[in-house]
N, C-alpha and C positions, 0 to 999 in steps of 0.2 A: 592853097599852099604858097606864101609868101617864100620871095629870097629875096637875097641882096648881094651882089657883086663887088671887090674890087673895097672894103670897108676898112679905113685905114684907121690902127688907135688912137690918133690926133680928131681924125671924125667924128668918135664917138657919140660925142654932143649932137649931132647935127640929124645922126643916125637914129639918135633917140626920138630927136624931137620931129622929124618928118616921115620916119617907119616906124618904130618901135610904142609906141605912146599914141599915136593914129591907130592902129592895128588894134594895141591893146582895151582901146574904147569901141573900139567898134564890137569888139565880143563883149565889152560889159551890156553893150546897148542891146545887142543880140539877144543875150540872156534876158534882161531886163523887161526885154519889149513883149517876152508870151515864154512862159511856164517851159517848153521842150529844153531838152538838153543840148548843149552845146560843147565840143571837147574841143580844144586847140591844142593841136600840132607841134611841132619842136622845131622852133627856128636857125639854122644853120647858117653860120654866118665867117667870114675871111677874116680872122683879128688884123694880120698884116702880112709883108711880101714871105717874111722866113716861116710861117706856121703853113703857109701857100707851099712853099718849097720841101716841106719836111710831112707836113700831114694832110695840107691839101684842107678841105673842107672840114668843118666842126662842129660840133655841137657847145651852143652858148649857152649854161646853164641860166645866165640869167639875163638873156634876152631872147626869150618865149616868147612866142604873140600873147600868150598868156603867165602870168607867174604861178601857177597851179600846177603843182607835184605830178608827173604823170608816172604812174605806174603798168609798165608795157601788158605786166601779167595781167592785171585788173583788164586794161581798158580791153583786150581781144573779148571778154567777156560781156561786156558794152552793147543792149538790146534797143537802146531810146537812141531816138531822131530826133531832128532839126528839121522841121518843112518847110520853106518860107513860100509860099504862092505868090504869084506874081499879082494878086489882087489886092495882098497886103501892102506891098512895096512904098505906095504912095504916105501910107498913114506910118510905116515905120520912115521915111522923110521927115514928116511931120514928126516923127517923134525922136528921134536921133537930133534936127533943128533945135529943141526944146532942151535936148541934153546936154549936148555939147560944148557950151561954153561953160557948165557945172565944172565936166567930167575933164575938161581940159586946165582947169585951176588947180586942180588934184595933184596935176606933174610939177605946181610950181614950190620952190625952197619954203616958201612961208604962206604954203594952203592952211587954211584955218579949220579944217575938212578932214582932222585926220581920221576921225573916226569912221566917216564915209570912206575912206581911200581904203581901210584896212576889213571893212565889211565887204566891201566889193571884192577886192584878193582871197575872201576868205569864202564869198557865194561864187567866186571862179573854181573854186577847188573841188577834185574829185578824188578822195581818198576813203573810199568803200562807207557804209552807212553810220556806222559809230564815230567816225572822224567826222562826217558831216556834222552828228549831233553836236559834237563839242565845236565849231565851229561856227553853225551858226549860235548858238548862245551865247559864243562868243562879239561877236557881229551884234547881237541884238542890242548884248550887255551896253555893248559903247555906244551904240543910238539911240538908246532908250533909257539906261540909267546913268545917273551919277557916280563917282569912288563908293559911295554907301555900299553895303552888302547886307544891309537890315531889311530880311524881307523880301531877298532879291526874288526869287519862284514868283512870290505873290502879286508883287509889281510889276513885274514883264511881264505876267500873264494877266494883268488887267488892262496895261496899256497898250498891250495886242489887240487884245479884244474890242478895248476901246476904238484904237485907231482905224479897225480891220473890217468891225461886226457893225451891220448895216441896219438890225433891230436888236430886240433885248433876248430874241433865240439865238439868234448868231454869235452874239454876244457873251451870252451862257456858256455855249460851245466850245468859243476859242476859247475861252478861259480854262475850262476843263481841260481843253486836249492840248492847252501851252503846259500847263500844271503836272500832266501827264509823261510831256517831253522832259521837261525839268526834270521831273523825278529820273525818266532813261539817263538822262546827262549825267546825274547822280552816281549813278550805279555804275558806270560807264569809267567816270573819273577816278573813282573810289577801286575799282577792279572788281566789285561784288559781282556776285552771279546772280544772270539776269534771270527773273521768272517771267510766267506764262504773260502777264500783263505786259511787261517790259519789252518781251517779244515779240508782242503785238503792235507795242509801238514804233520797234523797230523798222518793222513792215510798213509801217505810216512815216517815215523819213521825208518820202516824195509832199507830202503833207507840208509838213515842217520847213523845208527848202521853198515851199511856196508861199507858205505865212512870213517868211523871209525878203520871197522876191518884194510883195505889194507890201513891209512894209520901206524895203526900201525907195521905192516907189514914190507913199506917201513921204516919206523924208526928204527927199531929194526934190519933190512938188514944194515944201516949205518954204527950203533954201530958195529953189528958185524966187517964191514970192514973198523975200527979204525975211522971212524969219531966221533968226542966228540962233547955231546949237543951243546954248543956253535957256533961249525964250522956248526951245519945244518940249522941253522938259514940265516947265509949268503951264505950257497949251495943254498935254495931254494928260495934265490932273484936272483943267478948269474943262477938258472933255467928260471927266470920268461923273460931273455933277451936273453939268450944262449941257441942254442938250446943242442951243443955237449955237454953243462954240464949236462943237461936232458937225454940225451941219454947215457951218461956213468951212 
């Protein structure tokens, strides 16, 4: 549970860039780093001397450690943990090392990144399971496809699969059960009433938020090793037919 004392609106800037933006990568990395869930808190913070004098402490809607909607009613309902062992600590080092100068280009005026920046605010988010669904597809959409919308179901769920499925069962798999999520997002958007299938997928969310995390994972693995958004779009078509491109 972060705070901050004495945080003048002239500050701001400074506030951002040594609490607010630290803080806030540190929970993407969190998230990022192993599958549990992760909720952050609500940062309370002193705009200036007269909001001190009149109300005293506040709530800044939009300086959260997190930018994800918290819903008070929802979250008391909230069963999943966060374990970190202290045996992992060294290899999440190593892997926050690796991320950080990504994740910190994100905060700058002209990140090239936006698509990343608006996936990660969007696998921060905990707004019960159907909002999930339309978010992450949203998040995929921008990582993984172009403006096109020809075909979109059938592309995301190949270049999941691609990027994700380790043999040609795996591979099968995610294609089916991205294809399946699809269809949920469908129904979901549309307002139709969902059937037994549908609510079955529902069920399988935790699923779908994880085909999410690795593959933001692998995207963020790219960038690091110079490939620019644009070239991963035709790496994971020359995956879908080669296999040595998949394997490097």
């Amino acid at each position: 549970d972060w705070s901050v004392t004495g945080v003048q609106t002239c500050a701001l800037p400074i506030f951002r860039s040594v609490f607010l933006t630290p803080t806030m990568n540190l929970f993407h990395e969190l998230r990022l780093f192993k599958p549990d869930r992760l909720f952050a808190g609500e940062t309370f913070v002193l705009a200036n001397q007269e909001q001190q004098e009149k109300e005293g402490w506040a709530t800044a809607v939009n300086q959260r450690a997190s930018l994800m909607g918290i819903d008070y009613a929802l979250l008391v309902h909230q069963r999943e943990r966060y374990e970190l062992p202290s045996a992992e600590l060294p290899f999440l080092q190593i892997f926050i090392k690796a991320l950080s100068p990504l994740l910190e280009s994100l905060a700058k005026a002209d990140c090239p990144y936006r698509q990343l920046k608006l996936a990660l605010e969007l696998f921060g988010r905990n707004d019960g399971p159907e909002n999930e669904v339309l978010y992450s597809f949203t998040a995929l959409e921008g990582l993984l496809t172009n403006d096109s919308t020809s075909e979109l179901a059938y592309r995301l769920a190949l270049r999941v699969a691609s990027l994700l499925g380790t043999d040609d069962i795996s591979r099968k798999r995610l294609f089916k059960e991205m294809k399946g999520f699809y269809d949920l997002r469908s129904k979901i958007v549309h307002g139709s009433e969902l059937k037994p299938k549908h609510e079955s997928s529902l069920d399988q969310v935790p699923n779908l938020r994880e085909h999410l995390r690795r593959v933001l994972l692998r995207y963020m693995a790219l960038l690091v090793n110079g490939i620019q958004p644009k070239q991963i779009e035709e790496l994971l078509d020359e995956m879908v037919f080669d296999e040595s491109a998949r394997k490097k």
